[in-house]
Z-matrix of the N, CA and C atoms (Angstrom, degrees):
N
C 1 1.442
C 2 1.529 1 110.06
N 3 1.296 2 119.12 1 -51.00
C 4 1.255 3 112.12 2 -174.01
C 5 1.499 4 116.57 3 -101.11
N 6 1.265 5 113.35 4 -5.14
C 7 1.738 6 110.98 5 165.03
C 8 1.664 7 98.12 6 -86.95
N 9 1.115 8 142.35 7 25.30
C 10 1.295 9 135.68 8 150.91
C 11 1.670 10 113.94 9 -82.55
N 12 1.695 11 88.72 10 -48.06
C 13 1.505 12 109.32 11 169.85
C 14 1.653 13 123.11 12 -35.93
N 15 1.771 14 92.84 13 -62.64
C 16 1.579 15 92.73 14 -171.25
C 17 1.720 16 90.92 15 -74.73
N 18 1.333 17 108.21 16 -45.74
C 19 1.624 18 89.44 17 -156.90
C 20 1.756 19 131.22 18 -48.78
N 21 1.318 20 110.77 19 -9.70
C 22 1.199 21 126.52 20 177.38
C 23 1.456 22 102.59 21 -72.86
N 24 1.171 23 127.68 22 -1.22
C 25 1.656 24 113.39 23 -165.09
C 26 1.592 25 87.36 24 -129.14
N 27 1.690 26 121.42 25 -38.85
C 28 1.473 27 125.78 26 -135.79
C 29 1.340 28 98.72 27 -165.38
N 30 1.450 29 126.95 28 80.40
C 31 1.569 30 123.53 29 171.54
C 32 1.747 31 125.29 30 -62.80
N 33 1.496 32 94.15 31 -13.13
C 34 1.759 33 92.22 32 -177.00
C 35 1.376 34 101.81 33 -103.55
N 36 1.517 35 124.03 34 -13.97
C 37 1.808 36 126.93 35 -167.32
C 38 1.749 37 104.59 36 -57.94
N 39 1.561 38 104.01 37 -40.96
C 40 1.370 39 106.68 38 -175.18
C 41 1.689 40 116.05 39 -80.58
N 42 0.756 41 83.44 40 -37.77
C 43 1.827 42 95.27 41 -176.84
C 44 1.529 43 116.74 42 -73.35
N 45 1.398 44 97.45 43 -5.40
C 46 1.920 45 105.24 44 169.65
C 47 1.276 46 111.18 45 -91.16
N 48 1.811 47 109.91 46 -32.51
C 49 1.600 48 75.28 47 -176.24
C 50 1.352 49 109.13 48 -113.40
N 51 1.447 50 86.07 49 -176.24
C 52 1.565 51 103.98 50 -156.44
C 53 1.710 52 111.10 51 -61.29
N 54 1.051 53 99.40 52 147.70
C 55 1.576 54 115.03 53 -179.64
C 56 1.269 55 111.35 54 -52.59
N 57 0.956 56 154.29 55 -25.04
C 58 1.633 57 158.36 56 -129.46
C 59 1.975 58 80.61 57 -132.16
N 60 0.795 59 125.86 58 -41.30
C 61 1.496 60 132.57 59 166.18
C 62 1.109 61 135.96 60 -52.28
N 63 1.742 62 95.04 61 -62.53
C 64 1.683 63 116.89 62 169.78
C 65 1.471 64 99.18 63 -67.64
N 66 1.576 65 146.02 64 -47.30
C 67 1.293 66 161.43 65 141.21
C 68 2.092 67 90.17 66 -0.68
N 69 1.235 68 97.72 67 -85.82
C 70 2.092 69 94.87 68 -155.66
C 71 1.399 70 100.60 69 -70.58
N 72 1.431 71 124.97 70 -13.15
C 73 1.863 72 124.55 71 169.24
C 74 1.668 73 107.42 72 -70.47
N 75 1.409 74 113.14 73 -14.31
C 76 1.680 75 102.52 74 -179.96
C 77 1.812 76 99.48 75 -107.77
N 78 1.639 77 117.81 76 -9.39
C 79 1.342 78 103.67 77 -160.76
C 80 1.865 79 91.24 78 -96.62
N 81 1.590 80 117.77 79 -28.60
C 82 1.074 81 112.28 80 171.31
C 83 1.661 82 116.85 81 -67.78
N 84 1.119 83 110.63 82 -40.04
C 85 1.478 84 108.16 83 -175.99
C 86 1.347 85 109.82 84 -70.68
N 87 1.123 86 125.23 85 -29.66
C 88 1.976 87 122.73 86 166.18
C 89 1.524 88 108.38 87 -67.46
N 90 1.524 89 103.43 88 -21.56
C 91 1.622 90 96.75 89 -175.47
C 92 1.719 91 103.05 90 -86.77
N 93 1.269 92 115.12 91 -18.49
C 94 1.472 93 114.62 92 -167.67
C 95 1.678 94 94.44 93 -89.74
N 96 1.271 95 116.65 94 -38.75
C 97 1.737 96 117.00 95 162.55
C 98 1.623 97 122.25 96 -42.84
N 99 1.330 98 98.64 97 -36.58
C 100 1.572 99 123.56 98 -162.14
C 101 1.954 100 100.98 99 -78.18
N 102 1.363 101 112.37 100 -22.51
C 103 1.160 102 138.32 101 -176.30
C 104 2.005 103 102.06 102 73.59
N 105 0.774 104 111.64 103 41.68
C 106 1.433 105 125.41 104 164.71
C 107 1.796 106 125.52 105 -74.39
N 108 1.315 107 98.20 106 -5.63
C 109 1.611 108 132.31 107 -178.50
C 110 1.097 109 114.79 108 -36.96
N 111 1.598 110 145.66 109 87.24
C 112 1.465 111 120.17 110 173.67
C 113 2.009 112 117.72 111 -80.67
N 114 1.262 113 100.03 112 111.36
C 115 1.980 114 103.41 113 -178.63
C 116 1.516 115 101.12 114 -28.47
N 117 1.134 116 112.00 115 130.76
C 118 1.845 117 118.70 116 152.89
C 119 1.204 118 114.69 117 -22.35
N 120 1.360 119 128.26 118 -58.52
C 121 1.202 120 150.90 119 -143.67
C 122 1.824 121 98.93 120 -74.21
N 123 1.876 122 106.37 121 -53.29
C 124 1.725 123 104.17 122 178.13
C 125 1.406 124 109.98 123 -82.11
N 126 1.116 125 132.03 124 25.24
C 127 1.876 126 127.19 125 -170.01
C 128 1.458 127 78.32 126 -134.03
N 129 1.263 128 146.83 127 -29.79
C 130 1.085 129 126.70 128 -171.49
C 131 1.985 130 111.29 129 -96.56
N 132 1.355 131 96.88 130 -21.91
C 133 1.794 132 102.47 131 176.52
C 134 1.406 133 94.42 132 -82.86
N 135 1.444 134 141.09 133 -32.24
C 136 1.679 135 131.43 134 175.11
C 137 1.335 136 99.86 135 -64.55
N 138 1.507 137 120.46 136 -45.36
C 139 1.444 138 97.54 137 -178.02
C 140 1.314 139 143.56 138 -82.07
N 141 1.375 140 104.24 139 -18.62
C 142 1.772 141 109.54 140 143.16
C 143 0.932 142 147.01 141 -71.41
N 144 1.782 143 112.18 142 8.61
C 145 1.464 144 141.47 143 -166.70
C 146 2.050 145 79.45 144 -106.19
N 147 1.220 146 120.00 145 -68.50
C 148 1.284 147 128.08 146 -167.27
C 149 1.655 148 92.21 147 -71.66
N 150 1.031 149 152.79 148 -41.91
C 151 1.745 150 129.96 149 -154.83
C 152 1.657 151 94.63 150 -139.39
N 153 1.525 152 108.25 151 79.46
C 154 1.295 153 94.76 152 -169.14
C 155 1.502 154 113.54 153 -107.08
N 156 1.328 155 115.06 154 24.90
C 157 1.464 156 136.76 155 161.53
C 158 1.652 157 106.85 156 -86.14
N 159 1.110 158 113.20 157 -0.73
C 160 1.950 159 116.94 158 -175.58
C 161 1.792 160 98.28 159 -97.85
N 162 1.136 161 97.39 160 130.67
C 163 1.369 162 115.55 161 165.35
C 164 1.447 163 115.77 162 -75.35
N 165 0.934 164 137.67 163 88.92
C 166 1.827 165 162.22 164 159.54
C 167 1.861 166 101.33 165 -36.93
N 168 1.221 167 87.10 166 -67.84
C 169 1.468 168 100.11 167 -149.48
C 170 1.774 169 98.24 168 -60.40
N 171 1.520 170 135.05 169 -27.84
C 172 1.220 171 108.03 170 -171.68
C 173 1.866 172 103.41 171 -118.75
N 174 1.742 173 110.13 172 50.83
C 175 1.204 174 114.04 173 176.88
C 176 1.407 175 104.53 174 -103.29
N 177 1.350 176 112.42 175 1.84
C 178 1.612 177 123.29 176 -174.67
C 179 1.283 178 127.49 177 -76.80
């Protein structure tokens, strides 16, 4: 699914990396199909809940 993706732009980008790589880019993207998706928005309020000495606001 997704070496169709890159290969349309970049036939060697996919084929460099390593398998164990190309491997969690197809298991996340079936999981994000799967709607298993966590929004930007709640992974980023847990993580200022967990590291709240990190400056957020000027990683933008």
């Amino acid at each position: 699914m997704i070496k169709r993706k890159i290969k349309s732009t970049s036939d060697d980008y996919w084929d460099k990396l390593p398998e164990g790589v190309r491997n969690s880019i197809e298991v996340g993207l079936a999981q994000l199909d799967a709607g298993k998706g966590i929004p930007y928005e709640t992974v980023l309020k847990r993580v200022k809940k967990k590291y709240p000495f990190l400056n957020f606001e000027s990683a933008v």
